[in-house]
Backbone as CSV, one residue per row, in Angstrom:
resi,resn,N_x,N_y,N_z,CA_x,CA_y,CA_z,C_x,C_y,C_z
1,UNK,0.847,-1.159,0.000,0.000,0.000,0.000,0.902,1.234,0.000
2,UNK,0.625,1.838,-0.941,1.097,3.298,-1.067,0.991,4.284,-0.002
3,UNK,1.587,5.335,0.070,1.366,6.580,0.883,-0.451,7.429,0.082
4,UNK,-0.511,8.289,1.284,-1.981,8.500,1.132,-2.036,9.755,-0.506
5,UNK,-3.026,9.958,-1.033,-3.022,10.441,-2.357,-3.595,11.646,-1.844
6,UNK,-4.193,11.848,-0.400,-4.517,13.427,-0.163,-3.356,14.631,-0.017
7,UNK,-3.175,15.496,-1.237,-2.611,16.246,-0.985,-1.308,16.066,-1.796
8,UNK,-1.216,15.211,-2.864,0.286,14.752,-3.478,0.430,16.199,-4.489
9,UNK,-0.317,16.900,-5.102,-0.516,17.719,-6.092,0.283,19.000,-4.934
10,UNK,1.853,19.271,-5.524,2.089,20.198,-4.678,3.451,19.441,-3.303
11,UNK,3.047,18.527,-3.371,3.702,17.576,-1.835,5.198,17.098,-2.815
12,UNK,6.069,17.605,-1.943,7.687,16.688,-2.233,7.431,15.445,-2.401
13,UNK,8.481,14.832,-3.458,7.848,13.365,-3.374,8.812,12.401,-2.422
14,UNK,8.320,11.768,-2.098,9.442,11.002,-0.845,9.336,11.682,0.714
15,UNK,8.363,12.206,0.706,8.241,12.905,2.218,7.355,13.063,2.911
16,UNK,6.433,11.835,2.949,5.187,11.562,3.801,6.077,10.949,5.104
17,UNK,6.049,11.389,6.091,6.592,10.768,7.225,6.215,9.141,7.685
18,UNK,7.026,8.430,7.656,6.628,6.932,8.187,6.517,6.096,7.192
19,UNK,6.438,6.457,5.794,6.524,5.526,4.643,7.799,5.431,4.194
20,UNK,7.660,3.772,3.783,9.307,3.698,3.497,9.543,3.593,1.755
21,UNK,9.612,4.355,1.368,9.977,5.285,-0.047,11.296,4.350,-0.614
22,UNK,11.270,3.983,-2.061,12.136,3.761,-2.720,13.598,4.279,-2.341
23,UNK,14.562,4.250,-3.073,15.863,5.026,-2.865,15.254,6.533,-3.331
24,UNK,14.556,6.150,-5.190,14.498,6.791,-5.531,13.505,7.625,-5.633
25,UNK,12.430,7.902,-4.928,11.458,8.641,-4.468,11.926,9.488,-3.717
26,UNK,12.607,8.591,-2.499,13.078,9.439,-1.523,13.904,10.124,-1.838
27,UNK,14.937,10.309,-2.820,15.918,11.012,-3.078,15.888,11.675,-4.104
28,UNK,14.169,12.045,-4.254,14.175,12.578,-5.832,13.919,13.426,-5.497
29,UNK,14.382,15.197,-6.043,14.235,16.662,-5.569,13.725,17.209,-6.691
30,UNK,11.995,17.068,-6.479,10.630,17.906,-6.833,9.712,17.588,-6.293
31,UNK,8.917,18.451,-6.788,7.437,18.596,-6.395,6.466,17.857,-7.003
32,UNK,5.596,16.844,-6.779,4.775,16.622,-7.566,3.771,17.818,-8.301
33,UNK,3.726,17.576,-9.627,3.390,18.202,-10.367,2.160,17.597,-11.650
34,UNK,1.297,18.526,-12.707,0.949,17.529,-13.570,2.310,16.783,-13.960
35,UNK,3.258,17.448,-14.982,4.215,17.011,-15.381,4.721,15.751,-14.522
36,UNK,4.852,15.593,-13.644,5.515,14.681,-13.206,4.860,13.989,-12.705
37,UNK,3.567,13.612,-12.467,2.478,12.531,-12.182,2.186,11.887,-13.814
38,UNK,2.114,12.836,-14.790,1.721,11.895,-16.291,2.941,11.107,-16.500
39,UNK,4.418,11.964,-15.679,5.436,10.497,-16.099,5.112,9.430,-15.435
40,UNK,4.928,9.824,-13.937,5.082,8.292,-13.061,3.863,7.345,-13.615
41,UNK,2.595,8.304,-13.802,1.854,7.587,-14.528,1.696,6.498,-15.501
42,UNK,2.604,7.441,-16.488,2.696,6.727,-17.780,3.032,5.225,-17.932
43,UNK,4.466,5.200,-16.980,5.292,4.195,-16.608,6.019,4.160,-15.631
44,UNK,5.954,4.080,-14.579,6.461,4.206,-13.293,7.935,3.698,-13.207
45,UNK,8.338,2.287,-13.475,9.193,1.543,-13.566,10.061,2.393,-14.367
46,UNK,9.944,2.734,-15.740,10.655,3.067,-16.450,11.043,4.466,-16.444
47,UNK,10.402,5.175,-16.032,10.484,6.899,-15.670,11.076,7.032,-14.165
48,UNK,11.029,5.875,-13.740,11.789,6.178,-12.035,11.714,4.943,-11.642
49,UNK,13.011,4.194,-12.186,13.285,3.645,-11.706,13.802,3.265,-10.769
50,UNK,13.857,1.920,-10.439,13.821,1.811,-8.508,12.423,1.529,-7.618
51,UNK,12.032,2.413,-8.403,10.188,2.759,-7.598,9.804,0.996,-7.177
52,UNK,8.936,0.966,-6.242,8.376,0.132,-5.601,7.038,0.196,-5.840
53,UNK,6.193,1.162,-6.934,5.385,0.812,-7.655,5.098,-0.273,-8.339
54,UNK,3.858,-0.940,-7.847,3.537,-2.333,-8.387,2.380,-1.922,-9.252
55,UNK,2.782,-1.304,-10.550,1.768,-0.334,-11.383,2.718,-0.627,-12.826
56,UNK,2.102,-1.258,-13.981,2.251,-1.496,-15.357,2.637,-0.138,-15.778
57,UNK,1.573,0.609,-15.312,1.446,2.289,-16.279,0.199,2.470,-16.878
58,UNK,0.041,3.966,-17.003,-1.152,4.136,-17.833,-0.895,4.981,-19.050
59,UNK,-1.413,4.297,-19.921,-0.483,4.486,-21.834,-1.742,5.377,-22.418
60,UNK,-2.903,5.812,-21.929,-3.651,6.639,-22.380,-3.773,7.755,-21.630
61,UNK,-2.986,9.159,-22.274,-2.622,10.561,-22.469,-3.713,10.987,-21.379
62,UNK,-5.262,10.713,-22.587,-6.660,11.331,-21.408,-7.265,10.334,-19.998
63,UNK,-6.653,9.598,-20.151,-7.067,8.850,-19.010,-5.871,9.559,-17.796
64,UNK,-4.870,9.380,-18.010,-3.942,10.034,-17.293,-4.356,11.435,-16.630
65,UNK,-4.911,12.167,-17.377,-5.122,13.365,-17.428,-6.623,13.480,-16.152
66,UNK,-7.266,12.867,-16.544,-8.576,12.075,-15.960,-8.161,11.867,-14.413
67,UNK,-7.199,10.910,-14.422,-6.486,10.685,-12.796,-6.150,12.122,-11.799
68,UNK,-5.319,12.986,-12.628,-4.787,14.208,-12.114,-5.826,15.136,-11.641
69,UNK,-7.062,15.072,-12.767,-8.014,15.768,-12.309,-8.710,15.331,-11.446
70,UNK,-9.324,14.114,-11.186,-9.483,13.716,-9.978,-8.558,14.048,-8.668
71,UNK,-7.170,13.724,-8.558,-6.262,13.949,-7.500,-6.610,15.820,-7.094
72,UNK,-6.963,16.410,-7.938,-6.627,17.463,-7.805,-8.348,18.345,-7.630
73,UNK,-9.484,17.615,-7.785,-10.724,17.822,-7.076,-11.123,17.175,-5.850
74,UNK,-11.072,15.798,-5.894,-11.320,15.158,-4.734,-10.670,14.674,-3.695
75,UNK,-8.839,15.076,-3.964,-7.966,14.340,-2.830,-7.258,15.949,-2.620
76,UNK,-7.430,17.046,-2.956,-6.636,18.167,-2.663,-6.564,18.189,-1.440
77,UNK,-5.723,18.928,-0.678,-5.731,18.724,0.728,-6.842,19.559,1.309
78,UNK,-7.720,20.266,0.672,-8.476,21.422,1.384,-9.862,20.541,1.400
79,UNK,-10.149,19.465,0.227,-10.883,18.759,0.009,-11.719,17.851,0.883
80,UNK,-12.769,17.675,1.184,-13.975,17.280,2.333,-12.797,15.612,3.015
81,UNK,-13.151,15.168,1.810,-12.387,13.663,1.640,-10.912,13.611,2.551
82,UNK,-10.082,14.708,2.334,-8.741,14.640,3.319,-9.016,15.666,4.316
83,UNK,-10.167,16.022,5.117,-10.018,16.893,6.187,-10.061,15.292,7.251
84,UNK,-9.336,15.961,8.878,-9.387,15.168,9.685,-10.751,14.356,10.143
85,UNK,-10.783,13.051,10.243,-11.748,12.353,10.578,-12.565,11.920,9.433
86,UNK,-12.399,12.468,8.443,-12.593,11.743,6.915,-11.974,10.493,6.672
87,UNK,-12.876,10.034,6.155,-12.247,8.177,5.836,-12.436,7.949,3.990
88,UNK,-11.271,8.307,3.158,-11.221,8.697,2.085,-11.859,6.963,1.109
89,UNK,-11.121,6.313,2.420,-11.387,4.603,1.665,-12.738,4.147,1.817
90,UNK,-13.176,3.504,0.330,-14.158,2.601,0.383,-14.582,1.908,1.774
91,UNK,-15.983,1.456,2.059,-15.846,0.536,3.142,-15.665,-0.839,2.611
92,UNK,-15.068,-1.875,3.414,-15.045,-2.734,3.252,-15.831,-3.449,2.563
93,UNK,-15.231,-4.323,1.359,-16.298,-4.995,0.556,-16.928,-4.188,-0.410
94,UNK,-16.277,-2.816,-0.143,-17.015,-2.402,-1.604,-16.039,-1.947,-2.951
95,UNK,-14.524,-2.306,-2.110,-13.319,-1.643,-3.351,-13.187,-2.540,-4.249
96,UNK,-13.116,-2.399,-5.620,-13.578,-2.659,-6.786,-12.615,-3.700,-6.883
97,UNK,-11.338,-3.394,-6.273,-9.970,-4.401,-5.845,-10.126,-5.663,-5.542
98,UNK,-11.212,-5.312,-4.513,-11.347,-7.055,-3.676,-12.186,-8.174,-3.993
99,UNK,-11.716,-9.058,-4.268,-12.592,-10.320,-4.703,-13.668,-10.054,-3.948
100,UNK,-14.413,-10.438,-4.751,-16.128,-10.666,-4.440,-16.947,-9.279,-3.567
101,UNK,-16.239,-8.548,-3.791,-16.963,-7.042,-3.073,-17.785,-6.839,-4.208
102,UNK,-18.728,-5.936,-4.245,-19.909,-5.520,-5.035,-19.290,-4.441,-5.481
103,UNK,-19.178,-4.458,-6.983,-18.715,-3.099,-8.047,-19.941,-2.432,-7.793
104,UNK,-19.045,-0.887,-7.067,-19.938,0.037,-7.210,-20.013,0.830,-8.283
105,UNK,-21.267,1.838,-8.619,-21.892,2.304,-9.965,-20.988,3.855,-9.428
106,UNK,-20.050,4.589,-10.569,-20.081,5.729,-10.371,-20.794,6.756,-10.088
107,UNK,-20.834,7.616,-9.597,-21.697,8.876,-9.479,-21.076,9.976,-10.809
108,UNK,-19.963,10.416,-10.731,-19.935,11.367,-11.813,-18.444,11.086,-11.889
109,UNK,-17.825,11.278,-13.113,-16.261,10.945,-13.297,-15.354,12.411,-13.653
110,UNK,-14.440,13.132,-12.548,-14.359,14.180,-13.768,-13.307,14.076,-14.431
111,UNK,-12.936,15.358,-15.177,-11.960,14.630,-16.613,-11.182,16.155,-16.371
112,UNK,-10.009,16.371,-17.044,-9.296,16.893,-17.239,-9.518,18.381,-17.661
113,UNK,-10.720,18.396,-18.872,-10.834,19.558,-18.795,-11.967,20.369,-18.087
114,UNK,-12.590,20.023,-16.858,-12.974,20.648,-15.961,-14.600,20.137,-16.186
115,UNK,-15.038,19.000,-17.486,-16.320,18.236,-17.427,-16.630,17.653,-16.265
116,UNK,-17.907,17.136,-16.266,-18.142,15.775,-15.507,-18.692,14.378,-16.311
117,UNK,-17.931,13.356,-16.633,-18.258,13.006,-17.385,-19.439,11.687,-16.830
118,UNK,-20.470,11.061,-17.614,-21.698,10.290,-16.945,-20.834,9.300,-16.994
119,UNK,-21.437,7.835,-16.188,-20.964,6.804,-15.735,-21.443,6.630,-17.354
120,UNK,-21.177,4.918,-17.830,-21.629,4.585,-19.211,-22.263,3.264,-18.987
């Protein structure tokens, strides 16, 4: 399990306190940024290597784009979802991850350029 996604837009990378970070996370000097989330995105392994990302990559431009905008409406740090006592995670049995949990139906998806796009 990764470090938490509230607040990465802006956050040094390698400097959530208590997570134990690659060499190269930890020793990498920037800021997360778009730019530098569509790399790790893209291909994690291959754009930073070392990483302890257990992530293939994501090879579509707008889907990528799609992610950021999400990170950057619903996980910002000012955002309902990362204020204290917020519980950002699914409840149990319902993350799309876990065998036999019930796929939940989106509510609204947003996208990059500031749409909302309908579930399909």
């Amino acid at each position: 399990m990764g470090p938490p996604h509230c607040g990465v837009l802006g956050r040094k990378a390698g400097s959530i306190e208590g997570f134990v970070y690659s060499d190269t996370l930890r020793e990498a000097n920037f800021v997360w940024d778009d730019s530098h989330l569509h790399d790790f995105l893209t291909f994690p392994i291959m754009n930073f290597p070392g990483t302890k990302m257990g992530f293939a990559g994501m090879f579509d431009e707008n889907d990528r784009s799609d992610v950021i905008a999400f990170l950057k409406a619903e996980r910002a740090a000012d955002s309902p979802m990362c204020q204290p006592g917020a519980d950002p995670a699914p409840p149990p049995g319902t993350n799309t991850g876990e065998l036999g949990g019930p796929v939940p139906t989106p509510t609204h998806i947003p996208r990059s350029d500031g749409t909302v796009k309908a579930p399909s």
